[in-house]
C-alpha positions in Angstrom: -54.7 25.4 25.3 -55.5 28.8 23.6 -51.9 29.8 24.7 -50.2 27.0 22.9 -52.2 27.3 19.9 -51.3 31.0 19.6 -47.4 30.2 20.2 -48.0 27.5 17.4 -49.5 29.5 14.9 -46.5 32.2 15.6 -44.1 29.5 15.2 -45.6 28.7 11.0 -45.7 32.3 10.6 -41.9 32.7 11.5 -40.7 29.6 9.9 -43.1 30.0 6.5 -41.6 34.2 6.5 -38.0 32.6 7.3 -38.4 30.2 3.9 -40.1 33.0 2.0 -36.8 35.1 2.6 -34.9 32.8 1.7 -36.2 31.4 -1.1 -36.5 35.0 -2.6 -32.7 36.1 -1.9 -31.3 36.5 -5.4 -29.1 34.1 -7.1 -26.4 34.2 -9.5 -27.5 32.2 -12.9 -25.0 30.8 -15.8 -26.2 30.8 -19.5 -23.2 29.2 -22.0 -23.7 30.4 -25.7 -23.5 26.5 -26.5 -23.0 23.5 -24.2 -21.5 21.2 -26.6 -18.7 21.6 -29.1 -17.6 19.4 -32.0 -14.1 19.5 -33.2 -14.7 17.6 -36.4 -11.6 15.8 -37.7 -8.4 17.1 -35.6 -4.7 15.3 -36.3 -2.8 13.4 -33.8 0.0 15.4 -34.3 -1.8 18.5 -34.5 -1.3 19.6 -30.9 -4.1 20.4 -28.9 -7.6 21.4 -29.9 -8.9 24.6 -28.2 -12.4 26.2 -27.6 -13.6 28.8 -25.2 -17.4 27.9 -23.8 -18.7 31.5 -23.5 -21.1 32.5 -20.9 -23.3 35.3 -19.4 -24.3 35.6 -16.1 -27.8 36.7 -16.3 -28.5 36.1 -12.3 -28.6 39.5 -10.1 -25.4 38.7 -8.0 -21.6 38.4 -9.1 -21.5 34.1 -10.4 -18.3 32.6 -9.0 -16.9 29.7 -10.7 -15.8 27.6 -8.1 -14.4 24.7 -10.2 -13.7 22.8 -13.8 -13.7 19.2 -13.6 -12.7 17.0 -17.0 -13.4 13.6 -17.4 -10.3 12.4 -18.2 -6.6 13.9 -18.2 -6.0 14.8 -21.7 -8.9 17.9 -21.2 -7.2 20.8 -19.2 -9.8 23.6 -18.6 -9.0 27.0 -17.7 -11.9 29.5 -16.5 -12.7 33.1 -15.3 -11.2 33.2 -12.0 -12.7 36.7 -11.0 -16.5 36.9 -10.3 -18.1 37.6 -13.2 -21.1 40.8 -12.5 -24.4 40.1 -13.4 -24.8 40.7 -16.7 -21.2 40.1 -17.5 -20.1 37.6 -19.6 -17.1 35.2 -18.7 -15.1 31.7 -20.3 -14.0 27.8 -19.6 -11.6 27.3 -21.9 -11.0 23.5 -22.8 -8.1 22.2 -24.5 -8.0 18.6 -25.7 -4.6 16.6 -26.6 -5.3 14.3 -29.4 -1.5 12.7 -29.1 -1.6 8.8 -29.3 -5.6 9.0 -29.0 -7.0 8.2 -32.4 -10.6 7.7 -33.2 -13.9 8.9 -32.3 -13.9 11.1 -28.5 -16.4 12.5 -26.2 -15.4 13.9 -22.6 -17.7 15.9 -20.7 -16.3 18.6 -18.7 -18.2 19.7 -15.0 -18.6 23.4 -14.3 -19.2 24.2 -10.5 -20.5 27.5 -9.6 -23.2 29.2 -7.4 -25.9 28.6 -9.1 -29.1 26.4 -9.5 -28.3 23.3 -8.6 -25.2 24.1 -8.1 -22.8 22.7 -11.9 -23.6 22.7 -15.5 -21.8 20.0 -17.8 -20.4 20.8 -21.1 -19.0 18.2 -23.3 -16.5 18.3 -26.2 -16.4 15.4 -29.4 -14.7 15.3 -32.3 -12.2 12.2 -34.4 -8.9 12.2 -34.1 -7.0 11.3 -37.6 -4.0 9.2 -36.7 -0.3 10.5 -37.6 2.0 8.9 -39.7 3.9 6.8 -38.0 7.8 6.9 -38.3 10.2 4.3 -37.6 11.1 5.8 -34.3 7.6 5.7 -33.3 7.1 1.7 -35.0 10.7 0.3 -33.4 11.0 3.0 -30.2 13.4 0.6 -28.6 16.9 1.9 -29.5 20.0 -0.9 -29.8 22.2 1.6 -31.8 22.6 -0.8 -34.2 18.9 -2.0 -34.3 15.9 -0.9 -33.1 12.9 -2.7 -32.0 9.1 -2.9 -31.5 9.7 -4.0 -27.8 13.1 -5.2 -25.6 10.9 -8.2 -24.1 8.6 -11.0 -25.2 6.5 -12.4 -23.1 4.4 -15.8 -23.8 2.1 -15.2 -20.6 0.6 -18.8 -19.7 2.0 -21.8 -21.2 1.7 -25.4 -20.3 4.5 -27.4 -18.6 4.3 -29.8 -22.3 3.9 -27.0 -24.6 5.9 -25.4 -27.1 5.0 -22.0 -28.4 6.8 -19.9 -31.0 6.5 -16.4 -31.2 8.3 -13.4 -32.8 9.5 -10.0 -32.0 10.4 -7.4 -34.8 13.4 -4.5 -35.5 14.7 -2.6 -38.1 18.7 -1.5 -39.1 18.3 2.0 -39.2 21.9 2.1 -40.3 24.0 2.9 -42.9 25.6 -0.5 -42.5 25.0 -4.4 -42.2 24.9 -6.1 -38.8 24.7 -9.5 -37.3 23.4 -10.5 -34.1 24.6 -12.5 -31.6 23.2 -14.3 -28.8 24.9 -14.9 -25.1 23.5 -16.6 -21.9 20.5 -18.5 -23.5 18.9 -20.6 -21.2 18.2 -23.8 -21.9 14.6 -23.6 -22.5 14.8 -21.0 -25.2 15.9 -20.8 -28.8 16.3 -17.8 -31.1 17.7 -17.0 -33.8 17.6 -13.8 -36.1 15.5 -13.6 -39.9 17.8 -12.9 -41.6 20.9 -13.7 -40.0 22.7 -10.7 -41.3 20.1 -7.4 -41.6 21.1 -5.2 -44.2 20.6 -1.0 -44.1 17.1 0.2 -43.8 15.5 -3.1 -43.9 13.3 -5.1 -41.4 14.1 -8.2 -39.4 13.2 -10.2 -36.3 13.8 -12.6 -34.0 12.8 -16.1 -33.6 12.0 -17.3 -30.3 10.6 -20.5 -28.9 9.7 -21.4 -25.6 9.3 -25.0 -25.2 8.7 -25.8 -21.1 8.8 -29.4 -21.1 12.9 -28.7 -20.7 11.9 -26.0 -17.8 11.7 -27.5 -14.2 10.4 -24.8 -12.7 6.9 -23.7 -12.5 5.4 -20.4 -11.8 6.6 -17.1 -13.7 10.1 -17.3 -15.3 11.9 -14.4 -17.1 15.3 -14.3 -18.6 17.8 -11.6 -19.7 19.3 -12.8 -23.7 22.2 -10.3 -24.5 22.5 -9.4 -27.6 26.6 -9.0 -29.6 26.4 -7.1 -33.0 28.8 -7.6 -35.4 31.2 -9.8 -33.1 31.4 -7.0 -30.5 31.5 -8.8 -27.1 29.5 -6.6 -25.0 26.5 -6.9 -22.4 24.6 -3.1 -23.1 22.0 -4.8 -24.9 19.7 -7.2 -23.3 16.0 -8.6 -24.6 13.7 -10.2 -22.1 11.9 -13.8 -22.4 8.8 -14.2 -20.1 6.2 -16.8 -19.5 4.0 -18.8 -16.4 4.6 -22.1 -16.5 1.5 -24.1 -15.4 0.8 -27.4 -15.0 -1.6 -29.4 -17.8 -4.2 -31.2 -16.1 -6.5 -31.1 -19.0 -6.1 -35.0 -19.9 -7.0 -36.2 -16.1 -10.0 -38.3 -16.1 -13.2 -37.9 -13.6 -11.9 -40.2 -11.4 -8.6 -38.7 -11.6 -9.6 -35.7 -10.6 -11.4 -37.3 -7.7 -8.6 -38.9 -6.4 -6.3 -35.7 -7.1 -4.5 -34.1 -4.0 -6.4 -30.9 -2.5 -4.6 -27.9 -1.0 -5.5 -26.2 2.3 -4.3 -23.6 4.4 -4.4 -22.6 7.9 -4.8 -19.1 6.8 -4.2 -17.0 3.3 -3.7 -14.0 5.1 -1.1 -12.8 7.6 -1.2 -9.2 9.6 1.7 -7.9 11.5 0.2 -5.0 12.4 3.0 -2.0 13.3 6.7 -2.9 13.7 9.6 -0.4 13.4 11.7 -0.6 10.1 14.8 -2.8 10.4 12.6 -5.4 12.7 11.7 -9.2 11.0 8.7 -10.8 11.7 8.0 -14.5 11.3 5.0 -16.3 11.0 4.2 -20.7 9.9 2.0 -21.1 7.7 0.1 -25.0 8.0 -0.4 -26.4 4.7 -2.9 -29.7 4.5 -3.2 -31.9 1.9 -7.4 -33.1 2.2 -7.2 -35.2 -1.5 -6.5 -38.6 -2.0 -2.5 -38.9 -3.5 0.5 -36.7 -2.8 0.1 -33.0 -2.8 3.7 -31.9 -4.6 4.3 -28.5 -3.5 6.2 -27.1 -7.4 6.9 -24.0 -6.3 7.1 -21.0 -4.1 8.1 -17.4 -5.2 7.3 -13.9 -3.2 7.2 -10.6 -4.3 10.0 -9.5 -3.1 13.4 -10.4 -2.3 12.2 -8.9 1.6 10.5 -11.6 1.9 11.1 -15.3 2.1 8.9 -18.9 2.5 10.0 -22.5 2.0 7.5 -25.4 3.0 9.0 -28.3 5.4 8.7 -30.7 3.4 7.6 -30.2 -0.6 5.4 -33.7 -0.1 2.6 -33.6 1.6 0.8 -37.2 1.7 -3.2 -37.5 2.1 -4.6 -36.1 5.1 -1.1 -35.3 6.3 0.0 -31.4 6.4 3.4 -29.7 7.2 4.5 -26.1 7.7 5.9 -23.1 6.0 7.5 -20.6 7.5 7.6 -16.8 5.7 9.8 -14.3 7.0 9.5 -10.5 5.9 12.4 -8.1 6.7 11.4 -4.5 7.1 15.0 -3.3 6.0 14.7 -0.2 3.7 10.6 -0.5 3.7 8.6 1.9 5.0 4.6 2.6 5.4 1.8 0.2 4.2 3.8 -3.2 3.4 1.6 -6.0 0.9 3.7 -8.9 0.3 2.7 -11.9 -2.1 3.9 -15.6 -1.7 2.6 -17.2 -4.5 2.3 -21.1 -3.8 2.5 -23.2 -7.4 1.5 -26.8 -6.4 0.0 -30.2 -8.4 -3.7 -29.6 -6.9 -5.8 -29.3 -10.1 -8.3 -26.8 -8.4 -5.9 -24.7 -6.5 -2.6 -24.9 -8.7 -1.6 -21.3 -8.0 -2.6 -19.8 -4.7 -1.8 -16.8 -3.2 -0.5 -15.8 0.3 -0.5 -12.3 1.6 1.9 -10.6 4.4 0.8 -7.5 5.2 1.3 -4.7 7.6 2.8 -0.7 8.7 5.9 -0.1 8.7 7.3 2.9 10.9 10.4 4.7 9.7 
């Protein structure tokens, strides 16, 4: 018992010497001049705002800077890549971009080194003034003729009895008058151009209306208007028209939506696992109608044009179900594959529901 008691008490006395060495080997130690700068006011257009945080190593072995972290991607750092000796004095030099940033910033920069607890934070602040804008920077689409805020207008969600009107602005930043033209207009869209003819150096836009009770489909539905100027028949010059057309079901009663169709599906989800590229895979997905009237199946769009779904039958009755079959070709794919079928149908709950397809494909 004495033995073991002896071999313990050696054992402390190693351990307690071991963590006594350790914790008296010397260590390097940072000390910045400040930790924080302000820029004040800076101007967009300035270029980039520059300081060097300046630092002594007042530790008693060479301080290595092992890395500068920003917060964000318009801070680059730069730093002393050499050890600095005890006693030595080193940098991190941040530079800030203000471009297309205006207002009020803070970002905090991380400095990594062998020291205490191993990183220090700095941080940098200051306001950004915003430039003058110029028309390039207003109207950065270029027509030749015209320029413009934006080559596509989207109206995001709209109803399938709405109408909405919206606008999208340009400028003739010619030396001459043009008028615009408009080809391939579906039949759901109007436009027309305020004013009809835009005179030199003077502001404009077009008219557009979206009205989807003369659109069938449902779901997301983009078209390409070309634009003529002047009578030139030409198709370089395109403007998109956007918007998801959704059902209404905001005027269905309580007992409407009661007795309202409800979608279900065997599965949301369908894994392939790995196949080689060039290979198709198939898989049926069972759709079931659990409401109480028809389940109308509006739509069904994928991702991608590799990949294809069409239900059996669009018109499911209650309690009755049928089957869709999605096919995803690997052709010119390669690596992690995540396919979308998005299903638009008249359930009030579940109007839009997603399917995925998923899967590797080896090259």
């Amino acid at each position: 018992m004495k033995i073991k008691r002896i071999i313990g008490t050696i054992a402390f006395l190693i351990l307690a010497f071991s963590f006594n060495t350790i914790s008296a080997q010397p260590l390097a130690e940072i000390r910045f001049e400040k930790m924080d700068h302000n820029f004040a006011k800076i101007n967009e257009d300035g270029g980039p705002a520059i300081y060097d945080f300046k630092f002594t190593n007042i530790g008693q072995i060479p301080l290595i800077i092992q890395g500068v972290n920003a917060s964000c991607g318009c801070t680059t750092p730069e730093w002393s890549k050499e050890p600095v000796l005890p006693g030595k004095t080193g940098f991190i030099k941040v530079s800030y971009n203000p471009m297309q940033r205006p207002g009020i910033f803070t970002k905090s920069i991380t400095v990594t080194a062998n020291i205490p607890k191993g990183s220090r934070v700095l941080t940098i602040s200051g306001d950004v003034i915003p430039r003058t804008l110029k028309t390039d920077d207003i109207y950065p689409v270029d027509f030749e003729q015209i320029r413009l805020t934006s080559n596509e207008l989207s109206f995001v969600k709209i109803k399938d009895n709405e109408v909405k009107t919206d606008t999208l602005q340009f400028y003739n930043s010619g030396i001459s008058p043009v008028t615009i033209k408009f080809k391939i207009i579906p039949s759901h869209v109007s436009i027309k151009t305020v004013p009809e003819i835009i005179q030199p150096k003077s502001k404009g836009y077009f008219l557009i209306t979206f009205d989807a009770n003369k659109k069938p489909e449902y779901g997301y539905v983009t078209n390409r208007i070309y634009l003529s100027f002047n009578g030139e028949d030409k198709y370089n010059y395109a403007i998109r028209v956007s918007g998801t057309v959704e059902e209404d079901f905001s005027k269905l009663s309580a007992s409407d939506l009661a007795d309202a169709p409800h979608i279900e599906y065997n599965s949301r989800t369908f894994d392939f696992g790995e196949i080689s590229e060039g290979k198709k895979v198939d898989y049926t997905f069972t759709i079931k109608n659990s409401g109480k009237k028809d389940l109308i199946i509006r739509n069904v769009s994928a991702s991608c044009d590799c990949t294809t779904g069409k239900p059996a039958s669009n018109t499911i009755p209650p309690g009755g179900n049928t089957t869709m079959k999605v096919t995803f070709d690997s052709r010119r794919a390669g690596g992690m594959q995540n396919k979308i079928i998005t299903v638009i149908s008249n359930d009030p709950d579940h109007s839009t529901t997603i399917l995925r397809v998923s899967g590797m494909v080896k090259n």
